[in-house]
Structure formats: structure tokens, C-alpha cells
PDB file with SEQRES, HELIX, SHEET and CRYST1 records, atoms N, CA, C and O in Angstrom:
SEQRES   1 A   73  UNK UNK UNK UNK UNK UNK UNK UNK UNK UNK UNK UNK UNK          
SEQRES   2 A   73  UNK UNK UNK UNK UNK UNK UNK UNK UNK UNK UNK UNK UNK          
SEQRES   3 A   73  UNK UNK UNK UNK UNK UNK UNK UNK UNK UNK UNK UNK UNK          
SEQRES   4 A   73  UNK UNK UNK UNK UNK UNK UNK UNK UNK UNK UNK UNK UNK          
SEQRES   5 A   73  UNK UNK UNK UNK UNK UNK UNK UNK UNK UNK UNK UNK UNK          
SEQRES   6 A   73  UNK UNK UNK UNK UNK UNK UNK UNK                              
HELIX    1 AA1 UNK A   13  UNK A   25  1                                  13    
HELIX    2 AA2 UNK A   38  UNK A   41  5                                   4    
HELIX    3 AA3 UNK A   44  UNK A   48  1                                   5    
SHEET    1 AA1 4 UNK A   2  UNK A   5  0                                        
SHEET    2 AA1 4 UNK A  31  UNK A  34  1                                        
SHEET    3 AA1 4 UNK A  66  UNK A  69 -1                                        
SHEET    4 AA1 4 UNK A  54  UNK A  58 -1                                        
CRYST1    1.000    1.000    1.000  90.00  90.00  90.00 P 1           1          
ATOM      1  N   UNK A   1      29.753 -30.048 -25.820  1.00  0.00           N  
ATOM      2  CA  UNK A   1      28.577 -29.565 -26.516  1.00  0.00           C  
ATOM      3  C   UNK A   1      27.645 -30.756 -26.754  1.00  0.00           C  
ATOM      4  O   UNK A   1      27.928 -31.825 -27.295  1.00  0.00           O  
ATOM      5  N   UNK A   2      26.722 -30.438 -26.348  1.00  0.00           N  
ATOM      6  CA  UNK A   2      25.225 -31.976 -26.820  1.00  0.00           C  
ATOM      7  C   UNK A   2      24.690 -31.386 -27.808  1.00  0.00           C  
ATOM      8  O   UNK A   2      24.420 -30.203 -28.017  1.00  0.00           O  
ATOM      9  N   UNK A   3      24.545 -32.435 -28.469  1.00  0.00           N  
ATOM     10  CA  UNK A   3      23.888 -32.379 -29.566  1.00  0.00           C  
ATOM     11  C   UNK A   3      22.588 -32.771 -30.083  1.00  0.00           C  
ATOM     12  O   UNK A   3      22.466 -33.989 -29.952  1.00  0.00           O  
ATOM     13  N   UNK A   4      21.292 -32.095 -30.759  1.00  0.00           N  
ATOM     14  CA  UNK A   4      20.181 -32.829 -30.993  1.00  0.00           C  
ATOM     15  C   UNK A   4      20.238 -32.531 -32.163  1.00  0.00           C  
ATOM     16  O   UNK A   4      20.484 -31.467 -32.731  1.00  0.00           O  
ATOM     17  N   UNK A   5      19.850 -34.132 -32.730  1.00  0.00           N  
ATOM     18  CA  UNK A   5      19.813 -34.119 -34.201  1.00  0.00           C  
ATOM     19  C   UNK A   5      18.470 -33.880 -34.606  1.00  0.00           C  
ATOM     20  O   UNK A   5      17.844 -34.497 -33.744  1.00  0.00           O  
ATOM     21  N   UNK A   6      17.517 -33.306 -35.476  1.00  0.00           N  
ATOM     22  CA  UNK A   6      16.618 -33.358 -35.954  1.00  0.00           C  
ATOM     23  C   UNK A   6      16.537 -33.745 -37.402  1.00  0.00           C  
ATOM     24  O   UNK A   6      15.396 -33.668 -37.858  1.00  0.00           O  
ATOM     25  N   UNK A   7      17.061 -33.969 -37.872  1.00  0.00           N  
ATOM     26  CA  UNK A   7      17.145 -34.074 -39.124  1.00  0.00           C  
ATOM     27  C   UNK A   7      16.067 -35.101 -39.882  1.00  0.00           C  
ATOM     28  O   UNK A   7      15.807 -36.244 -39.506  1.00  0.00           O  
ATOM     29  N   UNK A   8      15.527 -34.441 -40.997  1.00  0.00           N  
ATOM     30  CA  UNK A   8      14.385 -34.592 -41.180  1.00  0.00           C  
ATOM     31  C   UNK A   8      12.832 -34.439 -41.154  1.00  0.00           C  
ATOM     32  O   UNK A   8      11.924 -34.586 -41.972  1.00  0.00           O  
ATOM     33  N   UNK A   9      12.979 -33.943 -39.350  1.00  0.00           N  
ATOM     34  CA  UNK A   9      11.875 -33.320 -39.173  1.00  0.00           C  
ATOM     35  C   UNK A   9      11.424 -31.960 -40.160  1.00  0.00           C  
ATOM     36  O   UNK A   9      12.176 -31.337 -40.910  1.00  0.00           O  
ATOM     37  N   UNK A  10      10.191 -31.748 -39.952  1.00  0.00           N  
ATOM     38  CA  UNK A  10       9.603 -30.493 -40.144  1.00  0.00           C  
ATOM     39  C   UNK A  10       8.838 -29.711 -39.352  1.00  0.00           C  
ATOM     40  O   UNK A  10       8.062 -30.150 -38.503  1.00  0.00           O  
ATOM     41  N   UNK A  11       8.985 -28.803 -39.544  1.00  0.00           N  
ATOM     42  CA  UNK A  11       8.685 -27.825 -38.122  1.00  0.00           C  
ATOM     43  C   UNK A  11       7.276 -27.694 -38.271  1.00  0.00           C  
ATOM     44  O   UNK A  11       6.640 -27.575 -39.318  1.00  0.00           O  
ATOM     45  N   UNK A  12       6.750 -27.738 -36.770  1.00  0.00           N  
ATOM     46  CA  UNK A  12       7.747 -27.542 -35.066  1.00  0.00           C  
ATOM     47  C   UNK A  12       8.290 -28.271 -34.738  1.00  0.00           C  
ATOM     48  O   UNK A  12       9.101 -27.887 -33.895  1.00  0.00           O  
ATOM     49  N   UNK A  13       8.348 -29.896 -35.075  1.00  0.00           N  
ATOM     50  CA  UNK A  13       8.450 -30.342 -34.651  1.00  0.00           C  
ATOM     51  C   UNK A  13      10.391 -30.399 -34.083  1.00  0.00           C  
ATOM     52  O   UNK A  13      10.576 -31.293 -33.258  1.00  0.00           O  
ATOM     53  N   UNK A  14      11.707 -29.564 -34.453  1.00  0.00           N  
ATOM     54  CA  UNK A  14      12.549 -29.435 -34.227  1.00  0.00           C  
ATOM     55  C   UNK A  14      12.644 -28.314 -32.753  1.00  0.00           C  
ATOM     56  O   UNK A  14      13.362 -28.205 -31.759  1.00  0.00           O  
ATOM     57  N   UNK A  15      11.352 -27.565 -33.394  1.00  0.00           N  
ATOM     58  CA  UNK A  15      11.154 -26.392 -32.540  1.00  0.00           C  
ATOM     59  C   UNK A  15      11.193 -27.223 -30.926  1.00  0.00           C  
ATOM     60  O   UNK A  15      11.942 -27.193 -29.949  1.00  0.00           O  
ATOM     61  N   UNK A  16       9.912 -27.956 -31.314  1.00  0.00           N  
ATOM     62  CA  UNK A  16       9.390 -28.726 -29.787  1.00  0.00           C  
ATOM     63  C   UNK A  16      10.479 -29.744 -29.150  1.00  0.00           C  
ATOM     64  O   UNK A  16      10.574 -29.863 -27.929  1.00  0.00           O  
ATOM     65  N   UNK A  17      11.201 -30.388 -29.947  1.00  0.00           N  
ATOM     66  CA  UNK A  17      12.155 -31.125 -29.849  1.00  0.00           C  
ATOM     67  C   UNK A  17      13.094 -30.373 -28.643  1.00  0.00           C  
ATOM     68  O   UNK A  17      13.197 -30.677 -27.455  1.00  0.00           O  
ATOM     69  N   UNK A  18      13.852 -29.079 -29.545  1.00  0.00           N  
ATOM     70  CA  UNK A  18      14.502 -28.268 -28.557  1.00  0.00           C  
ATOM     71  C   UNK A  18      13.903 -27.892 -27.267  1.00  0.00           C  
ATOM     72  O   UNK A  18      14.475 -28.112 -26.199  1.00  0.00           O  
ATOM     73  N   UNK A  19      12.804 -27.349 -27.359  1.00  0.00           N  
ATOM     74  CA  UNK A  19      12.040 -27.431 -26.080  1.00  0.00           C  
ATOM     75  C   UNK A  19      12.319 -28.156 -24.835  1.00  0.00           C  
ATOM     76  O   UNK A  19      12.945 -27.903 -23.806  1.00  0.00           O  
ATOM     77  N   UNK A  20      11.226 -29.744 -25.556  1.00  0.00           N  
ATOM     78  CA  UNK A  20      11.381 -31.093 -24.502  1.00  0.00           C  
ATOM     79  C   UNK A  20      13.288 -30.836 -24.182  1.00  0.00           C  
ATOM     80  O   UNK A  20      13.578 -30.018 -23.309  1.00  0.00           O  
ATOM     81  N   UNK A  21      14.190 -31.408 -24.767  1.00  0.00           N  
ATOM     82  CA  UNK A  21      15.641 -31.651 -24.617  1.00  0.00           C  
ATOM     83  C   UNK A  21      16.457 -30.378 -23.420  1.00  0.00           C  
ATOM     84  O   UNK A  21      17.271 -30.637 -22.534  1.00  0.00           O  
ATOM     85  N   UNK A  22      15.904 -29.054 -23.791  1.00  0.00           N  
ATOM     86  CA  UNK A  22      16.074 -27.869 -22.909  1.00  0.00           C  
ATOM     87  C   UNK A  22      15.573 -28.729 -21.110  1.00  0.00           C  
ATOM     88  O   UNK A  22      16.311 -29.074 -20.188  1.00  0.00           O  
ATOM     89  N   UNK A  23      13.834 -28.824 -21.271  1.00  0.00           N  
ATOM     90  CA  UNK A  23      13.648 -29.047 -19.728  1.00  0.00           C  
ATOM     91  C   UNK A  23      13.739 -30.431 -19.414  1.00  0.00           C  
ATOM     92  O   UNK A  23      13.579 -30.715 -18.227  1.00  0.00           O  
ATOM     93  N   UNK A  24      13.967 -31.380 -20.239  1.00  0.00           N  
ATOM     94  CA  UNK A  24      15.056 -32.916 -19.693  1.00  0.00           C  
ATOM     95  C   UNK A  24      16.267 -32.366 -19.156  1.00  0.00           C  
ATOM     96  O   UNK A  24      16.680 -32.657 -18.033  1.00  0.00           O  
ATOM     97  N   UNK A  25      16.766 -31.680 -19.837  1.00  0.00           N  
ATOM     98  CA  UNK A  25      18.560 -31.807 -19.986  1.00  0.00           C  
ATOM     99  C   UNK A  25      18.904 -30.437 -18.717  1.00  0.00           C  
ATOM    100  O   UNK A  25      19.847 -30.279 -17.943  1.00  0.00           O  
ATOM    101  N   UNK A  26      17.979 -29.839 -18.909  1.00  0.00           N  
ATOM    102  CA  UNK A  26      18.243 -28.479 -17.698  1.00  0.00           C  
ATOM    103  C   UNK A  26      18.754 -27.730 -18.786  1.00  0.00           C  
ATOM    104  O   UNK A  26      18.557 -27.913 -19.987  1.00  0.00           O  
ATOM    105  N   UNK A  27      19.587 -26.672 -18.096  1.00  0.00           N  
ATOM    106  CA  UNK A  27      20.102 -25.515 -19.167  1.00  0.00           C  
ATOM    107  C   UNK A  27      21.585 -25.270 -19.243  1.00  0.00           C  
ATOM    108  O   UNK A  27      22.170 -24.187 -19.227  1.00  0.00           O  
ATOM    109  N   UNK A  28      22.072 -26.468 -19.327  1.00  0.00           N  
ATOM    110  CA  UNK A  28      23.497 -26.508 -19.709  1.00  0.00           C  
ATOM    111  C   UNK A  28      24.161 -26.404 -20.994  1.00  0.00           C  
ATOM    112  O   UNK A  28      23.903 -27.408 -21.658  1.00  0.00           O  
ATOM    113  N   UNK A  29      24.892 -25.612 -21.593  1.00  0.00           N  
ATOM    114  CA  UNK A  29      24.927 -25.177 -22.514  1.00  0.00           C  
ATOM    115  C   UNK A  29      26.312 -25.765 -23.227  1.00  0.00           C  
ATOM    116  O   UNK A  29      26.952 -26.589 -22.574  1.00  0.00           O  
ATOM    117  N   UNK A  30      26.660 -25.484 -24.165  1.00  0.00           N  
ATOM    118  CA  UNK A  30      25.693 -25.048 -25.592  1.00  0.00           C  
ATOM    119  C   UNK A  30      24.883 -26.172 -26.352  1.00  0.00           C  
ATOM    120  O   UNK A  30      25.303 -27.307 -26.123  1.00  0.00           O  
ATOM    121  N   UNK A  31      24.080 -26.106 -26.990  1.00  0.00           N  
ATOM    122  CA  UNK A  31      23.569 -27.658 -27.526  1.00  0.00           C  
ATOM    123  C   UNK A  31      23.986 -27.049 -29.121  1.00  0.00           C  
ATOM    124  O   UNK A  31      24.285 -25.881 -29.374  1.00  0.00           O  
ATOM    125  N   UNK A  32      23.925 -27.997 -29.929  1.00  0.00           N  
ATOM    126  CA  UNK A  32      23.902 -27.992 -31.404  1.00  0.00           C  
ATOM    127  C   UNK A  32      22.770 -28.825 -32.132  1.00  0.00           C  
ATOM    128  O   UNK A  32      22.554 -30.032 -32.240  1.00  0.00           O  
ATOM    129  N   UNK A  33      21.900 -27.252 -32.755  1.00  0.00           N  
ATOM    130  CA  UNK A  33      20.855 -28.233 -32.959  1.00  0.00           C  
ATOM    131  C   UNK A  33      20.617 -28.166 -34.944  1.00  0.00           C  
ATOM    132  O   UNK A  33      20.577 -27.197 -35.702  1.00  0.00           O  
ATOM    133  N   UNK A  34      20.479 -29.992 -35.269  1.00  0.00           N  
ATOM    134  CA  UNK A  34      20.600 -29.939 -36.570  1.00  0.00           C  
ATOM    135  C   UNK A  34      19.633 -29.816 -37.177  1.00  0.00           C  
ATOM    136  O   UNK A  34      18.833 -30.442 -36.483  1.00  0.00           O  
ATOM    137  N   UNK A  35      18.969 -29.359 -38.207  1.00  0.00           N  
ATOM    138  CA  UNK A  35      17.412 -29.366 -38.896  1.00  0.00           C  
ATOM    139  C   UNK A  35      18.109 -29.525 -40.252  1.00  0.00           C  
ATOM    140  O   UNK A  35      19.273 -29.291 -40.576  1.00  0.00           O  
ATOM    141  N   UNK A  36      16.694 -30.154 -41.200  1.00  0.00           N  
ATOM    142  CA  UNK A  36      17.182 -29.948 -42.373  1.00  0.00           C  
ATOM    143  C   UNK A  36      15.914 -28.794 -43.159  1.00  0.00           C  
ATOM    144  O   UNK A  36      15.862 -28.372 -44.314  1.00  0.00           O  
ATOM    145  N   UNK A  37      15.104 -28.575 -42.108  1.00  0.00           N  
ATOM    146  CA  UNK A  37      13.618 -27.961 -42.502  1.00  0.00           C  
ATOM    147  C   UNK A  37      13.933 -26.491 -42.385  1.00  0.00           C  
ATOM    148  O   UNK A  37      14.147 -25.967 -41.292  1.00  0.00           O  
ATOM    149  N   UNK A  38      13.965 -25.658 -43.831  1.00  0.00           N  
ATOM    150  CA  UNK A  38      14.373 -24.230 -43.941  1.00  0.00           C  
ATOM    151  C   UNK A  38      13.314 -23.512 -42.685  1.00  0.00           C  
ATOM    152  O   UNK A  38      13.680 -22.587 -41.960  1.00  0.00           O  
ATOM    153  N   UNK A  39      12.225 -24.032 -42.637  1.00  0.00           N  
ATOM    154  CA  UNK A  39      11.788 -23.035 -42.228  1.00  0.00           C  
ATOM    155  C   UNK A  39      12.104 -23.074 -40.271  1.00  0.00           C  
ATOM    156  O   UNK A  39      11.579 -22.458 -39.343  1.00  0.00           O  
ATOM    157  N   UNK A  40      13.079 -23.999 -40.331  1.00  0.00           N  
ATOM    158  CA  UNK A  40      13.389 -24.008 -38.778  1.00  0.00           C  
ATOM    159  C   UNK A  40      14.249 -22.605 -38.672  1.00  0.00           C  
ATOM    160  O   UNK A  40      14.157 -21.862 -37.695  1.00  0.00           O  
ATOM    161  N   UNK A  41      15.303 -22.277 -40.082  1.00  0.00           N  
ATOM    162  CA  UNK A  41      15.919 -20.932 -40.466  1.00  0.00           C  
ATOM    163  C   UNK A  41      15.029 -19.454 -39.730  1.00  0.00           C  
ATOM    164  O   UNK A  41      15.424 -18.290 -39.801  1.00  0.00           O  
ATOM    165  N   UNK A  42      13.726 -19.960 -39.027  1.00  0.00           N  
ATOM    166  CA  UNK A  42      12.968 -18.303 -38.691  1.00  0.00           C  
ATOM    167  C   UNK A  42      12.553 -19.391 -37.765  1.00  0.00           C  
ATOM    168  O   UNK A  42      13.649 -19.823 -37.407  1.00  0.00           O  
ATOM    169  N   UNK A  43      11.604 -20.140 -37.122  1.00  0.00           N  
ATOM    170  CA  UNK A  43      11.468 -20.532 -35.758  1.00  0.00           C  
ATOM    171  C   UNK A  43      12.776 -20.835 -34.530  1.00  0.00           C  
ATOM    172  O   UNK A  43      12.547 -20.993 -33.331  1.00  0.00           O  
ATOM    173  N   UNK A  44      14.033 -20.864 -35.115  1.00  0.00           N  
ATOM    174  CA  UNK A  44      14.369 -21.035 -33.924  1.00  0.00           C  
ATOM    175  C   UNK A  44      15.076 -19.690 -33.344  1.00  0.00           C  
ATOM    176  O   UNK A  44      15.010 -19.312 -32.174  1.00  0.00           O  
ATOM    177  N   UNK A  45      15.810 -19.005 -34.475  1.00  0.00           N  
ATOM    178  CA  UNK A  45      15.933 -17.377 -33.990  1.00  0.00           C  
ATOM    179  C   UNK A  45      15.210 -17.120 -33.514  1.00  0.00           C  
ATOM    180  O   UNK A  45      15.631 -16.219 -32.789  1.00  0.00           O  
ATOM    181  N   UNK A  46      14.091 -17.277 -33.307  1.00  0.00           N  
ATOM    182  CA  UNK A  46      12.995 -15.982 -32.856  1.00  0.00           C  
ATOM    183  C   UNK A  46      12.443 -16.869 -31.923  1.00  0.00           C  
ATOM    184  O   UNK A  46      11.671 -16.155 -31.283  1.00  0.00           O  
ATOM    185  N   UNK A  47      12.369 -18.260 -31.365  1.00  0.00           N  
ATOM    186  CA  UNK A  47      12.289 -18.606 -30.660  1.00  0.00           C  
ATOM    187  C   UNK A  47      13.161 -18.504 -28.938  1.00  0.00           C  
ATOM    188  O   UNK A  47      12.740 -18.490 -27.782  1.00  0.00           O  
ATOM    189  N   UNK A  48      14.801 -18.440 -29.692  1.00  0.00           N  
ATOM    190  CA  UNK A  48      15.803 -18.022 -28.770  1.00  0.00           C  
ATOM    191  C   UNK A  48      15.663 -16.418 -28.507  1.00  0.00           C  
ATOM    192  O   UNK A  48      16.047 -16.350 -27.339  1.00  0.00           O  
ATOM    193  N   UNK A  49      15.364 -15.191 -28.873  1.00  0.00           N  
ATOM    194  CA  UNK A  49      15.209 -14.283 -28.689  1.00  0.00           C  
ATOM    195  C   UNK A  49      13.831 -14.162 -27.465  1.00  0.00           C  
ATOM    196  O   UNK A  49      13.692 -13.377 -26.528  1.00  0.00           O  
ATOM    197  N   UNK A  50      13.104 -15.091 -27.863  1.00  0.00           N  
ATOM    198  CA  UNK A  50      11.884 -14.210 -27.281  1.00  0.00           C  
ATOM    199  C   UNK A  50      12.436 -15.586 -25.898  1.00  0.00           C  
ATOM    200  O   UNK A  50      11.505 -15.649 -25.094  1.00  0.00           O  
ATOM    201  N   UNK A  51      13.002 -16.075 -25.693  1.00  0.00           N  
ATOM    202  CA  UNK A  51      13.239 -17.123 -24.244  1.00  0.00           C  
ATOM    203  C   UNK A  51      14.247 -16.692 -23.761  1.00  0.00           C  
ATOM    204  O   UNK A  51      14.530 -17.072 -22.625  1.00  0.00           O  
ATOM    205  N   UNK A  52      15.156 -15.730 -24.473  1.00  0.00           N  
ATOM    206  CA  UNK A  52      16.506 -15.131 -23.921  1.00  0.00           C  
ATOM    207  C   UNK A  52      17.748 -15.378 -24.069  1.00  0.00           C  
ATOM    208  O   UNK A  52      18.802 -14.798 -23.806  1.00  0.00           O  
ATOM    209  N   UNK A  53      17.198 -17.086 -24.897  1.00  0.00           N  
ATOM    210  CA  UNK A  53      19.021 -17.313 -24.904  1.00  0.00           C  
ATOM    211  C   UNK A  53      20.099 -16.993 -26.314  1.00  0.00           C  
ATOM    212  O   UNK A  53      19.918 -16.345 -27.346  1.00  0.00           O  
ATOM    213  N   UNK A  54      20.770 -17.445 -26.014  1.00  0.00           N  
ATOM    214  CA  UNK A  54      21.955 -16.467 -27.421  1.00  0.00           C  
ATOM    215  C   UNK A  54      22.014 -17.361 -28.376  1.00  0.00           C  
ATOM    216  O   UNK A  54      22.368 -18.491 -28.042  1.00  0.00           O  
ATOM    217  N   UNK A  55      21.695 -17.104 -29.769  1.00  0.00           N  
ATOM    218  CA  UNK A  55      22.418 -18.234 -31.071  1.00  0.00           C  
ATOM    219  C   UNK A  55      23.847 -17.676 -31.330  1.00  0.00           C  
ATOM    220  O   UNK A  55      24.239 -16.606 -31.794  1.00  0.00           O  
ATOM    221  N   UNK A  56      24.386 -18.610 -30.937  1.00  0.00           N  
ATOM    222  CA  UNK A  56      25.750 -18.136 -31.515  1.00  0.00           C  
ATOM    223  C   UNK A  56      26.225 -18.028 -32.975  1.00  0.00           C  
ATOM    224  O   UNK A  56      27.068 -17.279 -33.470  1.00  0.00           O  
ATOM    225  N   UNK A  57      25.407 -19.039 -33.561  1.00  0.00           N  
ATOM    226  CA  UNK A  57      25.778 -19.229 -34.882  1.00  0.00           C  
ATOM    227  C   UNK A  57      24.752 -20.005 -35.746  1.00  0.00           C  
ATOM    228  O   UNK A  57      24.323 -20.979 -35.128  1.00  0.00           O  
ATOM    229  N   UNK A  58      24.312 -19.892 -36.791  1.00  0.00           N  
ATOM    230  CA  UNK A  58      23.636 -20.224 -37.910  1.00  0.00           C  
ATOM    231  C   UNK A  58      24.539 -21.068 -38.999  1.00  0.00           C  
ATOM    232  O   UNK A  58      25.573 -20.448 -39.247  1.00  0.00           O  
ATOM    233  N   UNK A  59      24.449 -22.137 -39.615  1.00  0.00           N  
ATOM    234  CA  UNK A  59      25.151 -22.349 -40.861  1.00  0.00           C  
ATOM    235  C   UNK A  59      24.176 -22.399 -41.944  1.00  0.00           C  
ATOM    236  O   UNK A  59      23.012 -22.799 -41.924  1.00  0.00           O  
ATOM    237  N   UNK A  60      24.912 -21.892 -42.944  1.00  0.00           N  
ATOM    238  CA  UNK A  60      23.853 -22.543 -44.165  1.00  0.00           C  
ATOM    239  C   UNK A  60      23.867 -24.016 -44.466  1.00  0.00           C  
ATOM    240  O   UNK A  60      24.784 -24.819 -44.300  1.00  0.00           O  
ATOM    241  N   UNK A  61      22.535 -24.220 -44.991  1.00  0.00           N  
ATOM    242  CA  UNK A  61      22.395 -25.296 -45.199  1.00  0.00           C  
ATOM    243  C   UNK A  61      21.226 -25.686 -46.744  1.00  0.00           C  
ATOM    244  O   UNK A  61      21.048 -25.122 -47.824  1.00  0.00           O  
ATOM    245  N   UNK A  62      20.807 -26.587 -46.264  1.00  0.00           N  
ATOM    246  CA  UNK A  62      21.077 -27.861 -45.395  1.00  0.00           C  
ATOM    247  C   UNK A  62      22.084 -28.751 -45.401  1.00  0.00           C  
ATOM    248  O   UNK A  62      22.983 -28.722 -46.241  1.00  0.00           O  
ATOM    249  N   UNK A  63      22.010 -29.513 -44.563  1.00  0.00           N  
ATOM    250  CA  UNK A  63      21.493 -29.222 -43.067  1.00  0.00           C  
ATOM    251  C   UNK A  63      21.980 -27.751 -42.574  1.00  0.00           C  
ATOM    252  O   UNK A  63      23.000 -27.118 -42.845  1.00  0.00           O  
ATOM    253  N   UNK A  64      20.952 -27.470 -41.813  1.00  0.00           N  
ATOM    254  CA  UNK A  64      21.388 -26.071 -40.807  1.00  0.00           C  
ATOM    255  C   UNK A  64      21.964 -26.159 -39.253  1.00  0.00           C  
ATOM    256  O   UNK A  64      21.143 -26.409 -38.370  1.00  0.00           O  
ATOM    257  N   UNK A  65      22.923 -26.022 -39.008  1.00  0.00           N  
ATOM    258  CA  UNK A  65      23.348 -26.270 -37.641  1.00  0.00           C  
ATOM    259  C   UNK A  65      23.277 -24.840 -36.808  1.00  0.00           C  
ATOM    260  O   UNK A  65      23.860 -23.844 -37.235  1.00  0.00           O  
ATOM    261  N   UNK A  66      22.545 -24.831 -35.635  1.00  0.00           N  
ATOM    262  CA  UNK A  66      22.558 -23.850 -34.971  1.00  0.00           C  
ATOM    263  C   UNK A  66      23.255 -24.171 -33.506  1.00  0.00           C  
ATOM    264  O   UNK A  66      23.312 -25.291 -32.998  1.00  0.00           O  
ATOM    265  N   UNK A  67      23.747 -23.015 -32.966  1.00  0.00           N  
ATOM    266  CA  UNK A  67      24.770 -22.824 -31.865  1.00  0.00           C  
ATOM    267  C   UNK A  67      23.788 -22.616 -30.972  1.00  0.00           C  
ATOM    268  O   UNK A  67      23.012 -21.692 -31.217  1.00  0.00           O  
ATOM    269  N   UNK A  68      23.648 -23.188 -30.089  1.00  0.00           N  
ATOM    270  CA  UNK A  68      22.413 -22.229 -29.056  1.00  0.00           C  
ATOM    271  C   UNK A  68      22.987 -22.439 -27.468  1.00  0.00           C  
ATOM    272  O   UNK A  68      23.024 -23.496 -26.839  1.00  0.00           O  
ATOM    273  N   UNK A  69      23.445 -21.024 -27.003  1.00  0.00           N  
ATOM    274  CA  UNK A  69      23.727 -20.890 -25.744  1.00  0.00           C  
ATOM    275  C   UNK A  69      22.874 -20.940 -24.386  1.00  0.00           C  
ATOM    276  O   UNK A  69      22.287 -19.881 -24.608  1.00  0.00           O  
ATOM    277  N   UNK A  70      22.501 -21.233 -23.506  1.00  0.00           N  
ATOM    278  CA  UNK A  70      21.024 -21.461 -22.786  1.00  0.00           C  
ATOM    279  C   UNK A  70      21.272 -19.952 -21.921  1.00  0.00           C  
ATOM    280  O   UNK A  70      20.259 -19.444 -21.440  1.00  0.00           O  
ATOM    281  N   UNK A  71      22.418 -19.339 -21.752  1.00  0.00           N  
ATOM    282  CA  UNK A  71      22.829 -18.200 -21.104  1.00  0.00           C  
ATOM    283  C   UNK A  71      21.634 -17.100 -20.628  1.00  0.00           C  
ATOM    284  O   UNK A  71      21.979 -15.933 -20.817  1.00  0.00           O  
ATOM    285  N   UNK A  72      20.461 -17.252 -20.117  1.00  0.00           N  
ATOM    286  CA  UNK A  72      19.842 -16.551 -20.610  1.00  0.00           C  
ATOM    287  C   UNK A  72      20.284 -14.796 -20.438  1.00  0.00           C  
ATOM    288  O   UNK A  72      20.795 -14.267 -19.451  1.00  0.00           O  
ATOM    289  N   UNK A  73      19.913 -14.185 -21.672  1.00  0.00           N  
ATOM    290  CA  UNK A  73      20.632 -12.244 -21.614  1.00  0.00           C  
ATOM    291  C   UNK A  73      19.752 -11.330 -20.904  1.00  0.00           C  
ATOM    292  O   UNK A  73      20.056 -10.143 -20.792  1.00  0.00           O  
TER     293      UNK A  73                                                      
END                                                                             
């Protein structure tokens, strides 16, 4: 699993982060991505929904760790 830390940022900038790291890295999965910015809690769900790929998992936080599968569904 790779991991991108964001921590600290505030969004988008975690948003965009995932982005760039997605088309560097290709779409090998799963990454774990860390935020400490609640409101990454609604940009990145709905970011992975509307691109296709799966969150596997949410933690509460902070920090918030999200599961993100590149699988696209």
C-alpha cells in the first residue's frame, strides 16, 4: 500500500495532491491517503465516486485516513 501523507494541508490542496500522485504513480492500488482537514471528510468521497474508484474505508479523525482503491467500478 503507498502512502500520501497530507497532513496539514487544507483543501484542495489534499484533493489535488491525490490527483498529481494518481497520474505520477499510474493506478496501482490501494494508496492511503492522510488529511488532517475535516473538510477533505466530503471532497474526497465524492471525488472517488464521481472518477469511479472505491473508498474502502474512512477513519475518524483527525487525522483521517482514507482507503482508496484505483479499481475503477
Amino acid at each position: 500500500m503507498r502512502t500520501l501523507d497530507c497532513t496539514d494541508l487544507k483543501c484542495p490542496l489534499p484533493l489535488l495532491k491525490l490527483k498529481l500522485f494518481i497520474n505520477e504513480n499510474g493506478e496501482a492500488s490501494p494508496i492511503k491517503l492522510i488529511t488532517t482537514d475535516q473538510i477533505s471528510t466530503r471532497d474526497i468521497p465524492a471525488f472517488c465516486e464521481k472518477a469511479g474508484y472505491q473508498l474502502r474505508s474512512v477513519s475518524d479523525g483527525p487525522p483521517y485516513e482514507f482507503i482508496i482503491e484505483l479499481v475503477k467500478t
